[in-house]
DRENDRENMAR-720255 format. One record per residue (C-alpha): residue number from 1; x, y, z negated. Coordinates in steps of 0.1 Angstrom, whole numbers, plus 5000, padded with zeros to 4 digits. Layout:
BEGIN
+-----+------+------+------+
! num !   px !   py !   pz !
+-----+------+------+------+
! NUM !    X !    Y !    Z !
...
+-----+------+------+------+
END
This chain:
BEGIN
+-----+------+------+------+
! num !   px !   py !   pz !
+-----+------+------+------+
!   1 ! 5000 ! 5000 ! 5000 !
!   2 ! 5011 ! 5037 ! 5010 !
!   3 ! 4995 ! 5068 ! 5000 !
!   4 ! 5004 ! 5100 ! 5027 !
!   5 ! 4986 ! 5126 ! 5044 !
!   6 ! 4979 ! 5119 ! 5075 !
!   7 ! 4967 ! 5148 ! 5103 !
!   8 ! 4933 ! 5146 ! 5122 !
!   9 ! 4937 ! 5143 ! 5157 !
!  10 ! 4905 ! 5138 ! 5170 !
!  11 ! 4873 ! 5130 ! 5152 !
!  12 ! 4844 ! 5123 ! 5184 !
!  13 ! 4815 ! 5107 ! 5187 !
!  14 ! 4813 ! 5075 ! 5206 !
!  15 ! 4771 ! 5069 ! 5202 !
!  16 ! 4745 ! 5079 ! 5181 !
!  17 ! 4759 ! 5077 ! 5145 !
!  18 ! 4792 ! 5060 ! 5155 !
!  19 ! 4822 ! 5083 ! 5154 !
!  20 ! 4863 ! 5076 ! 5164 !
!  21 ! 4885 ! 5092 ! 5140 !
!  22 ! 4922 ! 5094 ! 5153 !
!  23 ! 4947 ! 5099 ! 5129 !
!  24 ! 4983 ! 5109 ! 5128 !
!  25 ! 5009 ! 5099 ! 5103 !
!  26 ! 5033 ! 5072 ! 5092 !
!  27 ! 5017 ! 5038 ! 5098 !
!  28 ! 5043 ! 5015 ! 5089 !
!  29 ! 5024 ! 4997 ! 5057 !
!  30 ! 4993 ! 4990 ! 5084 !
!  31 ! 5014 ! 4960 ! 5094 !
!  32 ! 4983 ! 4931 ! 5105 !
!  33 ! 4949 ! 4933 ! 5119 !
!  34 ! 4923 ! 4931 ! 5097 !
!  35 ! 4936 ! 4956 ! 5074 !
!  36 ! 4920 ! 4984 ! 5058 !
!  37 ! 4924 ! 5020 ! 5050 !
!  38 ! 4909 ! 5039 ! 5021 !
!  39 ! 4904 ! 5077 ! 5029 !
!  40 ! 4897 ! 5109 ! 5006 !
!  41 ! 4870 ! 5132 ! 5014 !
!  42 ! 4867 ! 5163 ! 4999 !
!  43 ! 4833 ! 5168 ! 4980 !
!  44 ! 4831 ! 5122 ! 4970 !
!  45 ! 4845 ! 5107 ! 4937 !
!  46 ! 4853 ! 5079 ! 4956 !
!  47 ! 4875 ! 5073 ! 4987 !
!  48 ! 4858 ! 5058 ! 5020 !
!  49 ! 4872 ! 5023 ! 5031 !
!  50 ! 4872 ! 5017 ! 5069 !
!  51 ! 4889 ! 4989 ! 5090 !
!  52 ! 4920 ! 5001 ! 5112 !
!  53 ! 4901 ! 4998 ! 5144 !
!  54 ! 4940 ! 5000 ! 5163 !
!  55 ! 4974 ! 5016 ! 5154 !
!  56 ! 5008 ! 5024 ! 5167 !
!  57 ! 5038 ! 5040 ! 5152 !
!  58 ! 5025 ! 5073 ! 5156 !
!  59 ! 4989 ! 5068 ! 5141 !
!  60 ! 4960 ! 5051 ! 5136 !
!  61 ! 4921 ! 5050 ! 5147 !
!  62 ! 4894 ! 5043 ! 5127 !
!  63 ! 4856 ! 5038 ! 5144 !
!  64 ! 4830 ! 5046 ! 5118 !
!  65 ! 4789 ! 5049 ! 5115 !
!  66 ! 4776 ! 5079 ! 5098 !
!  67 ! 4753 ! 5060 ! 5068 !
!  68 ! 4758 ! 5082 ! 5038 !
!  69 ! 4769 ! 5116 ! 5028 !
!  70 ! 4813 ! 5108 ! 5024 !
!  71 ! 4808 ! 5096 ! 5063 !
!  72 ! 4786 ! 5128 ! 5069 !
!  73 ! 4813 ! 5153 ! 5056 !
!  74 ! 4836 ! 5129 ! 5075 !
!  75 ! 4823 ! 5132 ! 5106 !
!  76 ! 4823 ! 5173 ! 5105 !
!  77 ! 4860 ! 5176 ! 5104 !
!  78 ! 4876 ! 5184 ! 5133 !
!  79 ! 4909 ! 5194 ! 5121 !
!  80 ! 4936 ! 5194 ! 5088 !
!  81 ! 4949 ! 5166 ! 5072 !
!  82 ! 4938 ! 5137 ! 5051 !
!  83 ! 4946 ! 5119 ! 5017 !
!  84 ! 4949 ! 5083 ! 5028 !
!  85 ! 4960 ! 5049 ! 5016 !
!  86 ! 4973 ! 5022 ! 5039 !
!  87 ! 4983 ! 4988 ! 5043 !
!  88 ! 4953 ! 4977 ! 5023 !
!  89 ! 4936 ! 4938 ! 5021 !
!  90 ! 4951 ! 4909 ! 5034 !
!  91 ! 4942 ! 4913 ! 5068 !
!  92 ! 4937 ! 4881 ! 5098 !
!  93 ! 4963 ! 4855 ! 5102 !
!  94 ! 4970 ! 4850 ! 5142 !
!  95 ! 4990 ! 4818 ! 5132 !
!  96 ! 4957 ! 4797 ! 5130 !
!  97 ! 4945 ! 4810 ! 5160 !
!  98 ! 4956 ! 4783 ! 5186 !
!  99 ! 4956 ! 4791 ! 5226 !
! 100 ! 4917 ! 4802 ! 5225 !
! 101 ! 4906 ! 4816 ! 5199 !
! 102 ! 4867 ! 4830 ! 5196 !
! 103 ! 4864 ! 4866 ! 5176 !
! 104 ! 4829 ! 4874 ! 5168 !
! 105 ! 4815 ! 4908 ! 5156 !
! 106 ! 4783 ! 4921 ! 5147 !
! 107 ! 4773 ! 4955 ! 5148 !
! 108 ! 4803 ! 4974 ! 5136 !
! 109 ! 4822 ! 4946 ! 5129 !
! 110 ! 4841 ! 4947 ! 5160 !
! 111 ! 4865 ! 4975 ! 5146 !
! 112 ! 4888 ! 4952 ! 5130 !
! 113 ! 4886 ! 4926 ! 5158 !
! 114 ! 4897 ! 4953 ! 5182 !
! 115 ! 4937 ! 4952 ! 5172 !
! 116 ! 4934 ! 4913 ! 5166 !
! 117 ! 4922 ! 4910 ! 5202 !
! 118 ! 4952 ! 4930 ! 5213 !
! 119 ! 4974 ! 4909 ! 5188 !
! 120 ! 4961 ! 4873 ! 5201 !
! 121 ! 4968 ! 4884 ! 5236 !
! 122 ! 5006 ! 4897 ! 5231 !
! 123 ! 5007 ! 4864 ! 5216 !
! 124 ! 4997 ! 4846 ! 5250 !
! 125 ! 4964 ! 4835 ! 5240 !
! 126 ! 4928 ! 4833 ! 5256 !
! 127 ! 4907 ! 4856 ! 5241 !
! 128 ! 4871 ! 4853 ! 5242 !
! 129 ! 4849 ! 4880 ! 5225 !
! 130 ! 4809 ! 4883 ! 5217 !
! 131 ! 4799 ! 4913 ! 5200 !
! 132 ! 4761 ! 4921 ! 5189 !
! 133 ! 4742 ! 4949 ! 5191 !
! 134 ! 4709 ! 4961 ! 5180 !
! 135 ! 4706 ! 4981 ! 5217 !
! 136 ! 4726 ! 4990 ! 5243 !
! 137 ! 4728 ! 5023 ! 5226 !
! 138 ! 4749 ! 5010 ! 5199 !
! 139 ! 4776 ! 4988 ! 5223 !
! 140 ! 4805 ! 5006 ! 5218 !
! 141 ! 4837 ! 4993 ! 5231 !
! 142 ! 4825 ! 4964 ! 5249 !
! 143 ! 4851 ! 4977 ! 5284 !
! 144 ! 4877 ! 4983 ! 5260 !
! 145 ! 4878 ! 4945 ! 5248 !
! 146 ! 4877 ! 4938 ! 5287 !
! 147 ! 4904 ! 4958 ! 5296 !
! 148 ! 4926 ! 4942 ! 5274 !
! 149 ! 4918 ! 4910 ! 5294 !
! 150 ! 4891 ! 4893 ! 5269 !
! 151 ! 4858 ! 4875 ! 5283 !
! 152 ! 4836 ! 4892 ! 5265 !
! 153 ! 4795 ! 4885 ! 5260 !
! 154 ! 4772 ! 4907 ! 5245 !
! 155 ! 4739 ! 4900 ! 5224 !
! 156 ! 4718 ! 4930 ! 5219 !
! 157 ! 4683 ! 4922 ! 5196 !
! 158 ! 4663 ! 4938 ! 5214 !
! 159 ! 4677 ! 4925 ! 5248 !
! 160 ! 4683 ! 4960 ! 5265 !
! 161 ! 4721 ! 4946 ! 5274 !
! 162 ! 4732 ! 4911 ! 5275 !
! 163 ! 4718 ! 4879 ! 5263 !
! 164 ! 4688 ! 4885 ! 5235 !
! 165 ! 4693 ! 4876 ! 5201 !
! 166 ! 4720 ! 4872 ! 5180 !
! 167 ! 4758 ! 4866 ! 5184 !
! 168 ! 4749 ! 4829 ! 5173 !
! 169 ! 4732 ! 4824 ! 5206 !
! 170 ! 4759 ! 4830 ! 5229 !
! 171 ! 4782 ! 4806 ! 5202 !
! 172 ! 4760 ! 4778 ! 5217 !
! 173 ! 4782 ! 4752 ! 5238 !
! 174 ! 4816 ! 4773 ! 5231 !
! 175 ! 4847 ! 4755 ! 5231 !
! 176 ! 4870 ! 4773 ! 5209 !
! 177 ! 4903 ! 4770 ! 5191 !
! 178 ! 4896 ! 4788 ! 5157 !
! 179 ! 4876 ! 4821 ! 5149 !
! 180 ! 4876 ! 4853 ! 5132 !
! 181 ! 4843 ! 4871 ! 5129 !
! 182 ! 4830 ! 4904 ! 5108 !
! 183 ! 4801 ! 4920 ! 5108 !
! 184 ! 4766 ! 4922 ! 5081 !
! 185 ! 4770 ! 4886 ! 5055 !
! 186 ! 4739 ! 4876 ! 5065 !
! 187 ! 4751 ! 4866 ! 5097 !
! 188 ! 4784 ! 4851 ! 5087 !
! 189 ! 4759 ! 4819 ! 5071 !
! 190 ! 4745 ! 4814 ! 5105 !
! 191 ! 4782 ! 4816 ! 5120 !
! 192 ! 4797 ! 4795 ! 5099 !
! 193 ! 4763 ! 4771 ! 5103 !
! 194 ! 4768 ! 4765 ! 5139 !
! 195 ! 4810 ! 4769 ! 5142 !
! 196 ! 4830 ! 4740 ! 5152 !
! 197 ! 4863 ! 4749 ! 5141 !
! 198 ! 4880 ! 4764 ! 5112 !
! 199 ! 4878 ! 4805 ! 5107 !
! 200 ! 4881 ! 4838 ! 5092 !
! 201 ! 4860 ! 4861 ! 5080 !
! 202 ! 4863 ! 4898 ! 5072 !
! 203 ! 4838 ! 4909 ! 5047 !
! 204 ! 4822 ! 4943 ! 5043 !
! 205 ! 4819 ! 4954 ! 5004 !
! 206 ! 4816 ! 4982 ! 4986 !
! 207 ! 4846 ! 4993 ! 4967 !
! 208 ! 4861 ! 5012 ! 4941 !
! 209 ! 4896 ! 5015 ! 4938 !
! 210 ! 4905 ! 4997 ! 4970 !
! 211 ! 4935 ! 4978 ! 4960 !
! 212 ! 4920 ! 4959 ! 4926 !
! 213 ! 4927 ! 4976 ! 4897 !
! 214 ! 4888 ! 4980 ! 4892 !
! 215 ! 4876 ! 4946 ! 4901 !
! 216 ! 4842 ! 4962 ! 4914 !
! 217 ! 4843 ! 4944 ! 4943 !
! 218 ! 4851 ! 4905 ! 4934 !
! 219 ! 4831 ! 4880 ! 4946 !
! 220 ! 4828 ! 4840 ! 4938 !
! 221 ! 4847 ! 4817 ! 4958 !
! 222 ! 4851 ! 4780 ! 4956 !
! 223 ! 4883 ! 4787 ! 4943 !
! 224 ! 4873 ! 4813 ! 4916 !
! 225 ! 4870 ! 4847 ! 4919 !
! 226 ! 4885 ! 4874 ! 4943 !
! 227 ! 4883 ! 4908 ! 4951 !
! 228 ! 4874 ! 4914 ! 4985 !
! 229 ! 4901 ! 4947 ! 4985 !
! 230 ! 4932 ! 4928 ! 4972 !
! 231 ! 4929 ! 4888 ! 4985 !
! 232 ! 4902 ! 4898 ! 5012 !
! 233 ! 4885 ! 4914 ! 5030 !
! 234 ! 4895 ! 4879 ! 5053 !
! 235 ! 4885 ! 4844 ! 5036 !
! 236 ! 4887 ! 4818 ! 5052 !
! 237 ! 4855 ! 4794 ! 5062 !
! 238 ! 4865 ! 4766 ! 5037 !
! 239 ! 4866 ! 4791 ! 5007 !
! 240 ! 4834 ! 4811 ! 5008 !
! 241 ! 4807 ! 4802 ! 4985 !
! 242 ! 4772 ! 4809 ! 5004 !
! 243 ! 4749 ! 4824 ! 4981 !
! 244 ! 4716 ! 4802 ! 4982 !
+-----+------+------+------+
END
């Protein structure tokens, strides 16, 4: 974990509620994908945690849905600097991935799977990606998984874009290596329900602290408990305790 300021660089909307927050600064304890960042806003108690969407040694980008009154403020900054910590959470490990690996995200779970996808394919693996979407309005990024080179499908609910239904139904008949998924936890049950292989999971909880001092956000696992900041936010499938 680092703590540093870190200069805004562009902070634009990508949809409806869904903003792309560049930021420059010294990246070097963002060293995985999967990781997480915990930024300051002026006017919260607590500091905002958001996945590191991608990063280079220059910066970082963070994509992020305006849902409360810290991403509200967020969202109207164009310019200054930021209080951030980085490096945070365990982040995905590529080493289970074998040669095609399926990443899975729902709703705005695809920010994290963004800089895995670009990870996995440095590494000389086949990428496949399905995202899903409430509406075509919300399908953000979809060309930028395909320019990376990644078959990519899309599920929207309501059926405006790609198949209808959820990302389960394009699952259906896959052949895959291993997985990595994030998105809402009510859909990581059904993806781990009809999965055929081994695979990660990056959960979404709220926090407090954001690198476990706190505890606020531990959660039950089959091998006791853990805080989603410190040994998560990625568990893997055999270690997650469904609730009932």
């Amino acid at each position: 974990m680092k703590q540093g300021k870190f200069e805004i660089v562009e902070n634009l909307p990508l949809a409806k509620d869904i903003m792309s927050l560049r930021l420059g600064g010294d990246t070097g304890a963002i060293v995985r994908p999967g990781q997480f960042v915990n930024i300051q806003v002026e006017g919260c108690f607590l500091r905002r945690p958001l996945s590191v969407c991608d990063w280079d040694g220059s910066g970082f980008t963070v994509v992020y849905r305006i849902q409360g009154r810290g991403t509200e403020l967020l969202s109207r900054m164009r310019e200054g600097s930021l209080d951030v910590l980085t490096g945070l959470g365990n982040g995905f490990d590529t080493a289970l991935a074998g040669d095609a690996p399926l990443l899975i995200g729902g709703g705005m779970g695809f920010t994290p799977l963004y800089s895995l996808a670009k990870t996995l394919i440095k590494e000389g693996k086949r990428v496949r990606v399905i995202l899903g979407f409430a509406s075509k309005e919300q399908a953000v990024y979809v060309d930028k998984f395909r320019a990376l080179g990644c078959e990519v499908s899309v599920c929207t609910e309501d059926g405006s874009l790609g198949i209808k239904g959820y990302v389960t139904k394009a699952m259906e008949g896959l052949s895959y290596s291993h997985f990595y998924t994030c998105g809402p936890e009510a859909m990581f049950k059904a993806v781990s329900d009809c999965s055929v292989t081994s695979g990660q999971f990056s959960f979404e909880q709220r926090m407090g602290c954001g690198f476990g001092a706190c505890m606020g956000c531990s959660c039950e696992t089959l091998y006791g408990v853990k805080r989603i900041c410190r040994e998560g936010p990625v568990l893997v499938k055999e270690e997650i305790k469904w609730r009932t």
